[in-house]
N, C-alpha and C positions, 0 to 999 in steps of 0.2 A: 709431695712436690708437684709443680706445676709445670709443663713443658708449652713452650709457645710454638706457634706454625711455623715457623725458622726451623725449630728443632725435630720438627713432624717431619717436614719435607727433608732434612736429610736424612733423614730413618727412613724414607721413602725410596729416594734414591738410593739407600744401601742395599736394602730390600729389592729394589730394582735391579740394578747393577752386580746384584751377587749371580756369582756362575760358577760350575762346575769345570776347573783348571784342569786342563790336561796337557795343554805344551806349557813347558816350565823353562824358563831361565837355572844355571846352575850358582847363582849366587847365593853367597848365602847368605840367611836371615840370622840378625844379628839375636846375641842370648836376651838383650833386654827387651828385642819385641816378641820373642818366645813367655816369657817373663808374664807379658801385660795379655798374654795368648791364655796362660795358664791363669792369670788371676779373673779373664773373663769368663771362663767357663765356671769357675768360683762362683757367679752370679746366676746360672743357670737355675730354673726351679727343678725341684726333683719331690716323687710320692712322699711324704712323710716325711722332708726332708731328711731321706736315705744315702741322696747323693752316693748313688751308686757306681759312677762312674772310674774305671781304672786303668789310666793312659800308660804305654809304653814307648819312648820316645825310642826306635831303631837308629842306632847309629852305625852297627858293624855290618860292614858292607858283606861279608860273607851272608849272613841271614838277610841280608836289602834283595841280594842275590838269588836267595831260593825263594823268597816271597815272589822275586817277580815270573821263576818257574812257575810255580804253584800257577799264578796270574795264566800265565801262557798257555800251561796245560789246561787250565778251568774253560778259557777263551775257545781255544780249537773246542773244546765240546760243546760250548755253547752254539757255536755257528751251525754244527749239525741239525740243531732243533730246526734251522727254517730251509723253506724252499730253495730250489738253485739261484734262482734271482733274489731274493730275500739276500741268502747266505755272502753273495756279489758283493752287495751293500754293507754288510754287516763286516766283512774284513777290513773292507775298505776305513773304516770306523776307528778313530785312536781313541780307545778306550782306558788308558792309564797314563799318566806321567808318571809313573814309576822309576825311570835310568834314569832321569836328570833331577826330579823335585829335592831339593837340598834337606829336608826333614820330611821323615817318614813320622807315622805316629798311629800305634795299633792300638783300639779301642774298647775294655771290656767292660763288661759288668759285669759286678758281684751281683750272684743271686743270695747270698746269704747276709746282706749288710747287718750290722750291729747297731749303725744308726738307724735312727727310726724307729726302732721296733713293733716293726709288721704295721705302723700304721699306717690305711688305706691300699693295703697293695692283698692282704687274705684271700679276698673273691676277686682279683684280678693283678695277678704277681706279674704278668707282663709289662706293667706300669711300671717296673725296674730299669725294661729297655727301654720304654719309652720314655722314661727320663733322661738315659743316656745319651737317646738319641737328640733330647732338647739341650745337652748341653754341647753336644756336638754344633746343633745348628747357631747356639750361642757364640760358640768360638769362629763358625764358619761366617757369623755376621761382624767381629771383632777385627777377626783377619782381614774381611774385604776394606773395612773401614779404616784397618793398615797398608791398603795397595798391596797385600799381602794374600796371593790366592788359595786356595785351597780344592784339591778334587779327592773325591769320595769312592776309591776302588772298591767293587762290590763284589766281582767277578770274581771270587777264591772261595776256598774250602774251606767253611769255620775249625774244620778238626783237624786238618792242615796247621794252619796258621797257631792255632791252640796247644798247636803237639811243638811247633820249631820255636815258636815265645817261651816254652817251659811256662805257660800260663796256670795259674792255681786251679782247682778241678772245679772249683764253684763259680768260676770267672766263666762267664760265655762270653764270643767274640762279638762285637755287632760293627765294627767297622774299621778300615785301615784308609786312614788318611793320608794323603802328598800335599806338601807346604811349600810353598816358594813363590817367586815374581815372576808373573806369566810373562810368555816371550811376547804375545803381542797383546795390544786387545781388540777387538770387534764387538758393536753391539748386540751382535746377535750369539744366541747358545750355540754350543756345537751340534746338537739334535736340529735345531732350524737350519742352521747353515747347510747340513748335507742333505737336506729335505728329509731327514726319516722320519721324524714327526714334530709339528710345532703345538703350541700351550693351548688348552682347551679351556672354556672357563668354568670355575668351579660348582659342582653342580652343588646345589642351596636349594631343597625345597622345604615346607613348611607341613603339617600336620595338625 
């Protein structure tokens, strides 16, 4: 199939426009754009077509609850890593929309898939997560292009997270995601906006 500049440039601007949500609205997103959430990451590419990926959609608030402990206790330690002036900046920082985002969604991968079988992943099985991790950006480019944001808490304890999911012992965790309609929007990231650091360009050299 053939795509015209019409349809470049809005893949452009998705690609543009996509940002890392962390103030959320508490509305919530309705099941059929969960639905068309779930059938794009379906499109995602993956090693061997392994499609390793294995979402848990958190809906009880009790575990919504210790996830975001988990978050908060990971966070105080992080802040100790930097200096006192650093550390200033760095609380100051909203790092999760975790109380308000209306769907949570914990993200594993199987290191044991059935599909596939071992093709292209032998001398390099990490390509499992980084599949996962392409079908995550899949859906995080589906979502923007539903007005529908999405931010990517990183700040937790995969063995944490792995031990309150009851997740299967071959599942590793690579990501817990917040879904919802951001409160506001601004052009700019939240890393530009509080000056901690803006986009550098991608280094490309040749050999």
């Amino acid at each position: 199939m053939n795509f015209f500049p019409a349809q470049a440039n809005t893949l452009n601007d998705i690609l543009r426009w996509r940002r890392d949500v962390r103030h959320f609205r508490t509305d919530l997103v309705a099941d059929c754009a969960i639905d068309r959430l779930r059938a794009a990451m379906d499109l995602a590419p993956s090693v061997g077509n392994s499609r390793p990926w294995r979402v848990m959609q958190v809906k009880d608030q009790t575990l919504r609850d210790q996830v975001q402990d988990i978050f908060e206790s990971c966070n105080r330690e992080a802040a100790t890593a930097y200096d006192e002036a650093t550390r200033a900046e760095y609380v100051r920082l909203k790092l999760a929309g975790l109380r308000a985002a209306p769907v949570h969604l914990a993200v594993f991968t199987d290191t044991a898939p059935i599909e596939g079988r071992g093709l292209g992943r032998r001398t390099m099985p990490e390509t499992l997560q980084f599949s996962t991790v392409m079908a995550i950006h899949t859906l995080w480019l589906a979502a923007r292009a539903e007005n529908i944001g999405l931010g990517w808490v990183s700040i937790l304890a995969p063995a944490a997270i792995h031990a309150l999911l009851g997740a299967p012992d071959s599942w590793i965790f690579t990501g817990y995601l917040c879904l919802g309609y951001a409160e506001f929007a601004d052009d700019r990231p939240l890393l530009h906006r509080t000056g901690w650091q803006c986009d550098i360009p991608t280094q490309w050299t040749e050999r």
